[in-house]
Kinemage of the C-alpha trace (Angstrom):
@kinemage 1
@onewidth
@group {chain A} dominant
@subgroup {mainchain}
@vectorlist {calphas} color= white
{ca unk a 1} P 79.676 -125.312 -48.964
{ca unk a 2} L 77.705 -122.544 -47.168
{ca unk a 3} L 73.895 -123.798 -46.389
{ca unk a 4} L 71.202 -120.617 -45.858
{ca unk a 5} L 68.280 -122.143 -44.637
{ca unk a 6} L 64.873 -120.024 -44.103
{ca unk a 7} L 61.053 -122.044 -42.315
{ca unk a 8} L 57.819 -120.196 -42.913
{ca unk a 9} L 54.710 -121.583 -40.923
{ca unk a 10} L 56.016 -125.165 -40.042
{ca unk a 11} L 54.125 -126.264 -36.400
{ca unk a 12} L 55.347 -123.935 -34.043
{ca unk a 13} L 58.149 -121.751 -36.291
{ca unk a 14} L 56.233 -119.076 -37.797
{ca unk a 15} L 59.909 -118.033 -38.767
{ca unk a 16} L 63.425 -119.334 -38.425
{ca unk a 17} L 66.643 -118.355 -40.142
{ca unk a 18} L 70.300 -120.736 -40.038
{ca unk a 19} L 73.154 -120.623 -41.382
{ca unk a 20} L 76.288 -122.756 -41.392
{ca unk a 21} L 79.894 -122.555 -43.391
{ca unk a 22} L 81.123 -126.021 -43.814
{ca unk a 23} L 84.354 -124.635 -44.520
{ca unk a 24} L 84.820 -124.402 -40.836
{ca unk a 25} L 84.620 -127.960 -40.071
{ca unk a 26} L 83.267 -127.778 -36.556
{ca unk a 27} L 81.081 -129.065 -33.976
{ca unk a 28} L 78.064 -127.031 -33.141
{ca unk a 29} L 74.974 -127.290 -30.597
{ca unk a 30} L 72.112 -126.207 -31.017
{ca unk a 31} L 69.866 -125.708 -27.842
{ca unk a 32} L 66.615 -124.018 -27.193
{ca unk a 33} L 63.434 -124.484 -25.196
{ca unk a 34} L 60.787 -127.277 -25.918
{ca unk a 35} L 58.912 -126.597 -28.689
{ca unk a 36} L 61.344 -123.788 -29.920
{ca unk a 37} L 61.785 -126.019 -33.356
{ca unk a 38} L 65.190 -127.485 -32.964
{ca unk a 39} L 63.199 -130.847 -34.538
{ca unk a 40} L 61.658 -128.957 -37.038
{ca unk a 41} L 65.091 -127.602 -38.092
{ca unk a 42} L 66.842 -130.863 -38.019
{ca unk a 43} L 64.137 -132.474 -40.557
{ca unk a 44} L 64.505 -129.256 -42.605
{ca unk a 45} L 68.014 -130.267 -43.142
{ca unk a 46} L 67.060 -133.744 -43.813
{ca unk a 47} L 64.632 -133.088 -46.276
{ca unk a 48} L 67.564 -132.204 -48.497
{ca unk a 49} L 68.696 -135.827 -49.102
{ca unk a 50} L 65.174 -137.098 -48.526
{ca unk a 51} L 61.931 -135.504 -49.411
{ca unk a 52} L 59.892 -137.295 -47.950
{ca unk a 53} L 61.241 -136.234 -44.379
{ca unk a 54} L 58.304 -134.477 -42.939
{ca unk a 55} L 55.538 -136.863 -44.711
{ca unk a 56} L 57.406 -139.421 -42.772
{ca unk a 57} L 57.991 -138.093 -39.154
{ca unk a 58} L 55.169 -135.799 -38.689
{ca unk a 59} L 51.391 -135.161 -38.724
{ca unk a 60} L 49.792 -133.218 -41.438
{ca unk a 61} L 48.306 -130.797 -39.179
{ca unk a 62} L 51.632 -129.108 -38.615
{ca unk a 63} L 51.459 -127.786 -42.041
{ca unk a 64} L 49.599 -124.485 -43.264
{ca unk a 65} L 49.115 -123.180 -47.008
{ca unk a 66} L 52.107 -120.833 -46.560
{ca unk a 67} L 54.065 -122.970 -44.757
{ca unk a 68} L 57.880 -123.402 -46.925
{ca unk a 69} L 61.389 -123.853 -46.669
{ca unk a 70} L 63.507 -122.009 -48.709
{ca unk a 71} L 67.577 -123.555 -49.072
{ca unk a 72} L 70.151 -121.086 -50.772
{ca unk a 73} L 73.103 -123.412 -51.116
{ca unk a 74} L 76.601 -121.523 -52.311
{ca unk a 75} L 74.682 -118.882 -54.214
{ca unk a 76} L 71.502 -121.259 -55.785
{ca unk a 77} L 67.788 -121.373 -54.251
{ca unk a 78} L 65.912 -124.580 -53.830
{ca unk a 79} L 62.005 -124.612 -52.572
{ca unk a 80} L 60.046 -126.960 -50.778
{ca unk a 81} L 56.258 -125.303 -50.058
{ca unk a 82} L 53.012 -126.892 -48.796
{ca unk a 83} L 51.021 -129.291 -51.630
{ca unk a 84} L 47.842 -129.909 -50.394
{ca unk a 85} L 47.444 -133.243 -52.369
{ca unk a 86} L 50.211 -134.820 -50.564
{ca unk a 87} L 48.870 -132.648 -47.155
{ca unk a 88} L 53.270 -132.190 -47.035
{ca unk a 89} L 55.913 -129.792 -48.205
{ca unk a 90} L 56.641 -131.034 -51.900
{ca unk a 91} L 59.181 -129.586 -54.336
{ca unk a 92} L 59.398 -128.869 -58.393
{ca unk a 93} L 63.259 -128.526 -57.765
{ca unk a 94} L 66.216 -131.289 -58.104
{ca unk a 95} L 68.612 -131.121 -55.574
{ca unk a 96} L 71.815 -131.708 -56.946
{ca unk a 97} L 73.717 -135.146 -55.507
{ca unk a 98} L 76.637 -133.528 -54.606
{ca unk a 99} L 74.544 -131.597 -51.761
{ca unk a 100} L 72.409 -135.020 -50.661
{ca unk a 101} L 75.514 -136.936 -50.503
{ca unk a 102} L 77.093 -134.543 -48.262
{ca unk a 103} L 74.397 -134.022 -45.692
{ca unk a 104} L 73.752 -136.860 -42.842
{ca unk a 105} L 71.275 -136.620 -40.573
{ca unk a 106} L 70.435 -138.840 -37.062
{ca unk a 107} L 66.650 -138.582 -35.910
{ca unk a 108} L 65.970 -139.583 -32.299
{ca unk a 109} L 64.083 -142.558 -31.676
{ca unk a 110} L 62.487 -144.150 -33.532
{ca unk a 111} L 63.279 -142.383 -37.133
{ca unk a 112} L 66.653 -142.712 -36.874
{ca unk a 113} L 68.526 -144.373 -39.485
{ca unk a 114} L 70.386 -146.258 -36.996
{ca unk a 115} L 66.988 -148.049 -36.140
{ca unk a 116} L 66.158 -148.643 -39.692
{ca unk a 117} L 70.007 -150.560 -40.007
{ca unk a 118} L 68.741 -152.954 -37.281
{ca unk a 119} L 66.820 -154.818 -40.515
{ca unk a 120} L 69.822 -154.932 -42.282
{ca unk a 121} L 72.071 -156.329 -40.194
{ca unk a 122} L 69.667 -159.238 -38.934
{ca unk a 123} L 69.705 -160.484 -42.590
{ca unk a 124} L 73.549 -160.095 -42.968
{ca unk a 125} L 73.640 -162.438 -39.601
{ca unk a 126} L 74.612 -165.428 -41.463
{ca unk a 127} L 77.485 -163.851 -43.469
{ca unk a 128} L 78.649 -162.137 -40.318
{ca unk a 129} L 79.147 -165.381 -38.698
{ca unk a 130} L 80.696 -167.011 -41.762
{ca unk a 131} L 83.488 -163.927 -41.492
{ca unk a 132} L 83.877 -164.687 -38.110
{ca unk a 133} L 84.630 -168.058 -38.228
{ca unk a 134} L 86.987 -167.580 -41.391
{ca unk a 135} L 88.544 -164.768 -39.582
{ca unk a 136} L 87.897 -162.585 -42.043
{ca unk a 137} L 87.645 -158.899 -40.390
{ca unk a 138} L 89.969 -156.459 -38.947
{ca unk a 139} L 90.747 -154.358 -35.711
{ca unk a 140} L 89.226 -151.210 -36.065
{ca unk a 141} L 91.716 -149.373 -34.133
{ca unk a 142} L 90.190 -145.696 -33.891
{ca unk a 143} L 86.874 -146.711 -33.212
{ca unk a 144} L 88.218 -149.118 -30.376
{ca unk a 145} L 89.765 -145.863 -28.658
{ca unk a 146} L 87.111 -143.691 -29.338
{ca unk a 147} L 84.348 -146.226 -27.433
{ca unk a 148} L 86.966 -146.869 -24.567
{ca unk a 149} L 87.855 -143.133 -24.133
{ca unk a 150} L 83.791 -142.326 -24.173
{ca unk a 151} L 83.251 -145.261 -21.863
{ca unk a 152} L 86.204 -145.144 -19.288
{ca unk a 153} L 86.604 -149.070 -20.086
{ca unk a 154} L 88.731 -151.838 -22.128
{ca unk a 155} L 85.523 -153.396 -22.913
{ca unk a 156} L 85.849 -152.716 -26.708
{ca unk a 157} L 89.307 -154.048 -26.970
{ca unk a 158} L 88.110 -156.758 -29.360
{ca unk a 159} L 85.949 -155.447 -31.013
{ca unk a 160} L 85.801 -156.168 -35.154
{ca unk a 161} L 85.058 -155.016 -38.069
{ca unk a 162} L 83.695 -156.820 -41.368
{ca unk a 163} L 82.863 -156.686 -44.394
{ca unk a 164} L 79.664 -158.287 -45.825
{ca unk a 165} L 78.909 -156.871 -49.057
{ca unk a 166} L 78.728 -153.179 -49.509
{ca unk a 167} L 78.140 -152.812 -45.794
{ca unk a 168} L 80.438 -152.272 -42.740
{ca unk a 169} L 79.395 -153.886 -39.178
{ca unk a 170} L 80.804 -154.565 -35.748
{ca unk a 171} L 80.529 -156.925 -33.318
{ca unk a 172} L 82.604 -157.819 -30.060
{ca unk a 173} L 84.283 -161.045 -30.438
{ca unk a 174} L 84.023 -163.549 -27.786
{ca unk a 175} L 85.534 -167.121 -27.260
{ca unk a 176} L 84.436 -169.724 -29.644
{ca unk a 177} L 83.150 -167.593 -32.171
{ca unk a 178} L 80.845 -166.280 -30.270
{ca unk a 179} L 79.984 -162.115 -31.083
{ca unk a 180} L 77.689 -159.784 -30.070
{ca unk a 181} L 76.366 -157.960 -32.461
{ca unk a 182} L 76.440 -153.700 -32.673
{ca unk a 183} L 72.715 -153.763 -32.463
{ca unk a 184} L 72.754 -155.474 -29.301
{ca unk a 185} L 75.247 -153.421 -27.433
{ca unk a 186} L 73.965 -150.403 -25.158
{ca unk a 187} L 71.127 -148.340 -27.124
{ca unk a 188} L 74.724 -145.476 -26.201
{ca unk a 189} L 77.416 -147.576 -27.715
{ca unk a 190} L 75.270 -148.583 -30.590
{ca unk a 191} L 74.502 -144.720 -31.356
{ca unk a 192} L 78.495 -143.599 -31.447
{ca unk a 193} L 79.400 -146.483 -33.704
{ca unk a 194} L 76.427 -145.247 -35.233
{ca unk a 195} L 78.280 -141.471 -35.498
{ca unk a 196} L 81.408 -142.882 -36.263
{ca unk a 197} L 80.442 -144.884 -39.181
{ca unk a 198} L 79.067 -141.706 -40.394
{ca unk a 199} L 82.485 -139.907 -39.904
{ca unk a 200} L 84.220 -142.125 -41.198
{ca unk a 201} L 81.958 -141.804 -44.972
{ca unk a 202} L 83.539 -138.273 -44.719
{ca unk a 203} L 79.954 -136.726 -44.978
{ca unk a 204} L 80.732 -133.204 -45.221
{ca unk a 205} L 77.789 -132.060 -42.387
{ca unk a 206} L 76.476 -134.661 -40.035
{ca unk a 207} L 73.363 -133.796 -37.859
{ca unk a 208} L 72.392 -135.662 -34.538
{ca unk a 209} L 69.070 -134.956 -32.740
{ca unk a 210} L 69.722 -135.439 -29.047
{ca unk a 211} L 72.481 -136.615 -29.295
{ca unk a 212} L 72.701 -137.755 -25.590
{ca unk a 213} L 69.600 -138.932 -25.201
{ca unk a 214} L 71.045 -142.911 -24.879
{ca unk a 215} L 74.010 -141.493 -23.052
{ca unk a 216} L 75.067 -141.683 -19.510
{ca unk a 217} L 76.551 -138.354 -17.770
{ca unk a 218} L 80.039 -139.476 -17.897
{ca unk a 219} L 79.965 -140.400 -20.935
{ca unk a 220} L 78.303 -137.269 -22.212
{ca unk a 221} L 81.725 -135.214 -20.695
{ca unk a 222} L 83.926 -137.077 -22.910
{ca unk a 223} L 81.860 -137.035 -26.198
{ca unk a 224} L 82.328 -133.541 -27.510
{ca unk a 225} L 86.324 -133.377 -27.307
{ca unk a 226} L 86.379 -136.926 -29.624
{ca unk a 227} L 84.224 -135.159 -31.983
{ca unk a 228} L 86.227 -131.691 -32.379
{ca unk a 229} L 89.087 -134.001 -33.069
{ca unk a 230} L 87.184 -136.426 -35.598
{ca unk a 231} L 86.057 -132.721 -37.603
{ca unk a 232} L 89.674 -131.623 -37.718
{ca unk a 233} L 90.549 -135.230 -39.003
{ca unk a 234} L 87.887 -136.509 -41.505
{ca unk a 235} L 86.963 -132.327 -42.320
{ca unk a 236} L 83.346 -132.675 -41.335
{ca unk a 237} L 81.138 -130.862 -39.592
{ca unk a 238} L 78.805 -132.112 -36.798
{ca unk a 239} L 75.934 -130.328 -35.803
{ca unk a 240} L 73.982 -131.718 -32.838
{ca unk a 241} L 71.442 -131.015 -30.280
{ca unk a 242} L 70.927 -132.017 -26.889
{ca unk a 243} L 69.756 -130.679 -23.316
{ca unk a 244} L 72.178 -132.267 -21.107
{ca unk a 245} L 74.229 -129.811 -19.189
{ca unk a 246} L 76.892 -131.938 -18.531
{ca unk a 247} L 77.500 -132.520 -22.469
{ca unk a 248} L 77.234 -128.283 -22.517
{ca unk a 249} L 79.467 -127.886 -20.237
{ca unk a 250} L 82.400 -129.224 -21.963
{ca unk a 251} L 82.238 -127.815 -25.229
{ca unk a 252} L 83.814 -124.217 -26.042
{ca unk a 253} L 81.782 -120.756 -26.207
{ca unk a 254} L 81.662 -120.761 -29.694
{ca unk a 255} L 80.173 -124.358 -29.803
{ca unk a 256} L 76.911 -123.406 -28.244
{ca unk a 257} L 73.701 -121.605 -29.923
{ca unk a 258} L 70.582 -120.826 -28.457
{ca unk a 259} L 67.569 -120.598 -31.133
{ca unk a 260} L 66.127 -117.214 -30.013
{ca unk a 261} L 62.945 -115.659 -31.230
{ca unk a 262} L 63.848 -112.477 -31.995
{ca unk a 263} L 60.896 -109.853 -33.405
{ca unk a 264} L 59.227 -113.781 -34.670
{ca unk a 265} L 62.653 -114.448 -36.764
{ca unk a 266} L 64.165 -117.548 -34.672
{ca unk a 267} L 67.789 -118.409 -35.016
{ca unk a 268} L 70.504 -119.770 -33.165
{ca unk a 269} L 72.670 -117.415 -31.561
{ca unk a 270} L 76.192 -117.480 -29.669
{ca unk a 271} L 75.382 -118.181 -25.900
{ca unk a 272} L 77.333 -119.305 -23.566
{ca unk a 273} L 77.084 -122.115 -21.140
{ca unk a 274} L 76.210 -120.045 -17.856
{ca unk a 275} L 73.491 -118.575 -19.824
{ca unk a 276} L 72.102 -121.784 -20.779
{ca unk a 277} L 72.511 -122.862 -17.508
{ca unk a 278} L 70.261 -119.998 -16.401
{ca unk a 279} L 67.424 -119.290 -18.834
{ca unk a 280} L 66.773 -122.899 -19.480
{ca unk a 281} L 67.462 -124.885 -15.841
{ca unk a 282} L 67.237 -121.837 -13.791
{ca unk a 283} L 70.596 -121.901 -12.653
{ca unk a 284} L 72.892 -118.554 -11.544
{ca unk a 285} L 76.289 -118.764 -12.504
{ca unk a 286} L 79.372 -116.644 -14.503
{ca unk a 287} L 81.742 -117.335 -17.206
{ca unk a 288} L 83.930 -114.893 -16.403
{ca unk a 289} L 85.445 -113.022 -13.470
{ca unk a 290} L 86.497 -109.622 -12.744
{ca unk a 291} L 88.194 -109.334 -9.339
{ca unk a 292} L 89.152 -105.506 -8.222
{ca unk a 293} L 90.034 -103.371 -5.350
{ca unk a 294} L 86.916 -101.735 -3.920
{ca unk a 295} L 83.480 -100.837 -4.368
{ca unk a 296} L 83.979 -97.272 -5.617
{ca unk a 297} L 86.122 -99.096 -8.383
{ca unk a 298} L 83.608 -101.903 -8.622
{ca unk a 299} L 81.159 -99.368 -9.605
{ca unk a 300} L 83.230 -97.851 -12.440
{ca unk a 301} L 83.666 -100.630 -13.807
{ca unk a 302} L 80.313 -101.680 -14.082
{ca unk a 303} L 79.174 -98.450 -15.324
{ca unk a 304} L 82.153 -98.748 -18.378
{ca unk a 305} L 80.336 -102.287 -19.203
{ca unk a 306} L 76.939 -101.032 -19.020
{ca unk a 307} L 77.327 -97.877 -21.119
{ca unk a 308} L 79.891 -99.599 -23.720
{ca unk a 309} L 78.346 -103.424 -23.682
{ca unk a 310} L 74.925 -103.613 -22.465
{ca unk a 311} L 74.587 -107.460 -23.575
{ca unk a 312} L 77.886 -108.921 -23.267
{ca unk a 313} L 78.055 -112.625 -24.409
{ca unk a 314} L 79.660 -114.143 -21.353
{ca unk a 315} L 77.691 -113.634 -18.109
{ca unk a 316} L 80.430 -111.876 -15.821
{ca unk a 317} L 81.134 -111.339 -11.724
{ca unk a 318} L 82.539 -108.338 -10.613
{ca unk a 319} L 84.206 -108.860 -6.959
{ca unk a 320} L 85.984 -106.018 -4.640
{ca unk a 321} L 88.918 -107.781 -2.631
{ca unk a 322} L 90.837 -105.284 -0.815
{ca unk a 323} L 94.330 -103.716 -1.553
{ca unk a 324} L 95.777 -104.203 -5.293
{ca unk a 325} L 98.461 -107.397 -4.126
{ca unk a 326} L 95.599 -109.494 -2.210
{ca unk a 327} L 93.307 -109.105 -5.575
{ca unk a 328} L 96.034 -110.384 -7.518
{ca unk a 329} L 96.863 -113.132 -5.002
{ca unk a 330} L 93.501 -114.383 -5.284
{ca unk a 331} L 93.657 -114.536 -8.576
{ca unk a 332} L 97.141 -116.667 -8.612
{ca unk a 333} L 95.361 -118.772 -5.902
{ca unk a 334} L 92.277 -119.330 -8.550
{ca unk a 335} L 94.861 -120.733 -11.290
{ca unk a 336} L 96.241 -122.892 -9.133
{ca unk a 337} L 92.482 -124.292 -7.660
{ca unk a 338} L 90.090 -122.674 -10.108
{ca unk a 339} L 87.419 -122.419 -7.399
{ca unk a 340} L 86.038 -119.472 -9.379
{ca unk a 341} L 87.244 -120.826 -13.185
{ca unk a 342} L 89.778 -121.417 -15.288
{ca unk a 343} L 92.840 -118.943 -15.482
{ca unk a 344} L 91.655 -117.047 -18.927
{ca unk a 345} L 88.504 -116.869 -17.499
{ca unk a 346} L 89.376 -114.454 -14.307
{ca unk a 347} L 91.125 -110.831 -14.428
{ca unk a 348} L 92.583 -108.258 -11.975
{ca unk a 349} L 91.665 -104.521 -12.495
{ca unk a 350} L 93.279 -102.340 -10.179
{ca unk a 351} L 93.641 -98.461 -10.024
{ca unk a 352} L 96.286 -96.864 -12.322
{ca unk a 353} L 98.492 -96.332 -9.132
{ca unk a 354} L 99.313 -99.747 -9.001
{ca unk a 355} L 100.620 -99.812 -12.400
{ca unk a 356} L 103.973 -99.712 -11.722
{ca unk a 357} L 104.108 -102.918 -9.424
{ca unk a 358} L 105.248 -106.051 -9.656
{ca unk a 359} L 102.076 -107.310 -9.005
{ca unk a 360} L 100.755 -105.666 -11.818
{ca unk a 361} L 104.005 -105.998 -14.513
{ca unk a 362} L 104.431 -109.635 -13.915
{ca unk a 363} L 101.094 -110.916 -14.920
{ca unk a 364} L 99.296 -110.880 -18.320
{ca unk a 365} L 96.124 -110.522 -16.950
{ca unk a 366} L 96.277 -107.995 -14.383
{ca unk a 367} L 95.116 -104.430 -15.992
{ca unk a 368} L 94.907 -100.756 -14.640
{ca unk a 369} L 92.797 -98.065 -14.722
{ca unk a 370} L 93.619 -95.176 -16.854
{ca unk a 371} L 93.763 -92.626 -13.811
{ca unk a 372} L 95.437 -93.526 -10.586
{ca unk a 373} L 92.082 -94.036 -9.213
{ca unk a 374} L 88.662 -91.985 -9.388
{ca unk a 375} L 89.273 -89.876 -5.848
{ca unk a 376} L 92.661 -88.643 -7.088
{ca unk a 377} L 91.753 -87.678 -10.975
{ca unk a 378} L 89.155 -86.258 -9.420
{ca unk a 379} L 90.383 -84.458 -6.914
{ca unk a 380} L 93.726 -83.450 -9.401
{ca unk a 381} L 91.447 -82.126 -12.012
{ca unk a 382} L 89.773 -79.843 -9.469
{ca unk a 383} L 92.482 -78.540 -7.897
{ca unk a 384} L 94.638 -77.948 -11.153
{ca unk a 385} L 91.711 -75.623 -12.188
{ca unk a 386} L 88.505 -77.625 -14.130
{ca unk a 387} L 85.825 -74.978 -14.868
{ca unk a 388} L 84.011 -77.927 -15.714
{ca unk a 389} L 84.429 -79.281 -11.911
{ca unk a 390} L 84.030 -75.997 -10.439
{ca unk a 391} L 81.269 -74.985 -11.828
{ca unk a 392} L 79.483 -78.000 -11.045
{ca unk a 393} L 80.783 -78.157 -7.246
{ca unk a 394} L 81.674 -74.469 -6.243
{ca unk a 395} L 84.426 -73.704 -3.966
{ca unk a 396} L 85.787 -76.428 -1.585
{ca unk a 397} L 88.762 -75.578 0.508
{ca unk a 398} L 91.920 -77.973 -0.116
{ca unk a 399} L 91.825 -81.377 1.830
{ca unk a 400} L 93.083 -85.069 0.237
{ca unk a 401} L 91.749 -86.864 -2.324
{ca unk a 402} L 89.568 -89.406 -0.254
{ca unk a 403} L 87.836 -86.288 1.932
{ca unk a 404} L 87.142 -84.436 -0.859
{ca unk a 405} L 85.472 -87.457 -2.681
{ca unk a 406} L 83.551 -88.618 0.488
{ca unk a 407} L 82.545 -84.256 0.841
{ca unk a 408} L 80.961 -83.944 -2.667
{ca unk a 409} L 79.221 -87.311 -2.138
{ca unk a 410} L 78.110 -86.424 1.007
{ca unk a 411} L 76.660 -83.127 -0.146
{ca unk a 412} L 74.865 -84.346 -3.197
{ca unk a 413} L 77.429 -81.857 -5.149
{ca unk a 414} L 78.251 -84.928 -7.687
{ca unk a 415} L 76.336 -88.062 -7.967
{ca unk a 416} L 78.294 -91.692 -8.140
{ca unk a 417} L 77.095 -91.483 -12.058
{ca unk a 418} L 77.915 -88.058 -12.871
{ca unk a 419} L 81.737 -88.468 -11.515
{ca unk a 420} L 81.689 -91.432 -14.345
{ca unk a 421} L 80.417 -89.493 -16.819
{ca unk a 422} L 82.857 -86.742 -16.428
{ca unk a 423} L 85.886 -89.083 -15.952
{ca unk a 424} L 84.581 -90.579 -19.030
{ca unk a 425} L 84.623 -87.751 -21.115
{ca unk a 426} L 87.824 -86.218 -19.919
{ca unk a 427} L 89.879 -88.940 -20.455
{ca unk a 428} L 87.472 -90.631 -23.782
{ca unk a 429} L 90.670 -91.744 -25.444
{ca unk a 430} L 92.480 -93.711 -22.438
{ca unk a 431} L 89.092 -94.794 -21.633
{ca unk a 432} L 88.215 -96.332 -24.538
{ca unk a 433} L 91.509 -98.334 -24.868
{ca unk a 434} L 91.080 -100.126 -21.412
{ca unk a 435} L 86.766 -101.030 -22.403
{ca unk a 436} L 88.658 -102.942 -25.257
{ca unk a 437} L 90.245 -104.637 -22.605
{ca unk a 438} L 86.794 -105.432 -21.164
{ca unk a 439} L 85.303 -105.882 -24.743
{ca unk a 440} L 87.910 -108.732 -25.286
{ca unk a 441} L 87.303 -110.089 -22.128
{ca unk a 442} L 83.426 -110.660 -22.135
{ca unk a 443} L 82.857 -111.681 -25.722
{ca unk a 444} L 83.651 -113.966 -28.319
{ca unk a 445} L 87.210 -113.176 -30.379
{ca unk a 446} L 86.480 -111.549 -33.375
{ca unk a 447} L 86.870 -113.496 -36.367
């Protein structure tokens, strides 16, 4: 099931645009500032299984005569627009079951369906107890391991599960037939039994609004590799959103979304967690990690990015080290600590002199240049006769590669920029097989 979903004029969203494939069966954040509509969204999705979402959650006043959201759901169009007798979003078209059963979504406090359960399983009280004193229930294995793993903690080892009609509930046994009930564990524990009942109903797209609001940090780090496994397993998709860094910071780059505004079209779009980390907390930091040999080769390599990528999706470090082995033992040193990142997450580019080394053959992610270095093509194309070169320097007796570099900087013959361009034209071909390099390395794979 593929869901296109497009707001007009709801509260703050003059426009927003989303899309998800369900035949991916992932997990997928949504962030964004305050007030950006990630609510607004989630209800929009709601209002698919019930109406009514909006007339229920929200004022009036957040509505406007134009104001509609329009679903295109695997090729067919559903409406909802404003009706000013009900002062809501109403709609002349049935949505098909098969698209309302598939589609669960969790408000935050206090619409949430778990909230509205809390009824339901104060009248089923009696029956529960009955079950537990006829020891009628079960072990619920997987949800036992998913709590404990969350939690750090054995506290869930008996927990239960029963059956009292058509409905599933928990409790934690104690001695004498004593329980606590899921509705009066942690307002945290109570929301991922909440999630995992829903997981386990094998609703095709399951949608939390912050999601972490009722959990603690540490629990927040464990929570998003449970549910990547529970999509792969049950084929779902969950779709949540939160602001809790330490939740972000554990899920993968192509987890994350930022809803942009964008020429006034918001929509989520691929961001990664350092960028997050900056535009919405303020904080500076880098996904990814180019260490090299020195500032001349720095340079190039920021002027390769800039002129082939000027938005890359991972914010990147370049760093000049020294000689090509001590860039390369860094890097070795960083896989072993990761006091900059992760090993995928930091390179070695060194000039194309070093190519033939073992510091350079022996490692995946060590790359060259393709020139032995900027001085020497340089210096090798004007001395084997560039009219290009020539022309744009003059005469220059012979001297080595690094005097004649420092002389034409030195004499304003060739700026830093203008030595790039020509090296980049020259050699377009080479050059353009090592930016892949650097295209591969500072965005998302292609898919």
């Amino acid at each position: 099931m593929k869901i296109n979903l497009e707001i007009h004029n709801i509260q703050h969203v003059k426009q927003m645009k989303f899309h998800i494939d369900l035949s991916l069966n992932a997990l997928t954040c949504i962030v964004g500032k305050n007030g950006v509509g990630k609510t607004t969204l989630i209800k929009a999705l709601q209002t698919l299984r019930f109406a009514d979402t909006f007339t229920q959650t929200s004022q009036p006043g957040i509505f406007k005569n134009d104001s509609l959201i329009k679903y295109t759901i695997d090729g067919e169009e559903y409406q909802f627009s404003y009706d000013a007798d009900i002062r809501s979003l109403n709609s002349k078209d049935i949505i098909p079951s098969a698209i309302k059963e598939n589609i669960d979504v969790e408000l935050p406090i206090p619409y949430g369906q778990r909230f509205s359960f809390f009824q339901t399983l104060t009248k089923a009280d009696s029956e529960i107890r009955s079950n537990i004193v006829l020891e009628t229930y079960e072990s619920p294995a997987e949800l036992i391991d998913f709590l404990n793993s969350i939690y750090s903690t054995t506290k869930f080892n008996n927990l239960i599960r029963l059956k009292v009609k058509k409905n599933e509930y928990y409790c934690i046994l104690l001695e004498e037939s004593r329980y606590i009930r899921e509705d009066y564990l942690s307002s945290g524990e109570y929301l991922l039994i909440s999630v995992y009942r829903k997981i386990k109903n094998q609703c095709k797209f399951i949608v939390i609004d912050e999601i972490d609001i009722s959990l603690d940090a540490a629990a927040q780090t464990r929570l998003a590799e449970k549910l990547r496994s529970f999509c792969q397993i049950y084929q779902v998709n969950i779709l949540f959103t939160t602001h809790s860094l330490a939740l972000m910071k554990t899920l993968h780059h192509d987890e994350i979304f930022y809803l942009l505004e964008n020429n006034g079209v918001t929509s989520p779009t691929p961001a990664s967690y350092n960028l997050i980390k900056s535009v919405l907390f303020g904080f500076k930091g880098w996904d990814r990690y180019i260490l090299t040999e020195d500032e001349l080769l720095q340079s190039l390599i920021q002027y390769l990015i800039n002129r082939n990528f000027p938005h890359t999706h991972f914010q990147y470090k370049i760093i000049y080290i020294g000689g090509g082995s001590s860039v390369v033992d860094l890097m070795k040193r960083n896989s072993e600590e990761e006091f900059f990142s992760e090993k995928p997450n930091v390179i070695s580019i060194l000039d194309g002199d070093q190519a033939k080394e073992k510091h350079v053959q022996h490692f995946d992610n060590v790359h060259c240049i393709p020139f032995e270095s900027v001085e020497k093509q340089l210096h090798a194309d004007y001395y084997s006769g560039s009219a290009e070169l020539i022309k744009l320097i003059g005469a220059i007796p012979q001297m080595d590669n690094k005097k004649f570099y420092k002389h034409i900087r030195k004499q304003r013959l060739m700026s830093e920029t203008e030595v790039f361009d020509y090296l980049y034209k020259k050699y377009q071909q080479e050059t353009q097989a090592f930016c892949e390099i650097l295209r591969k390395f500072l965005f998302l794979p292609e898919i």
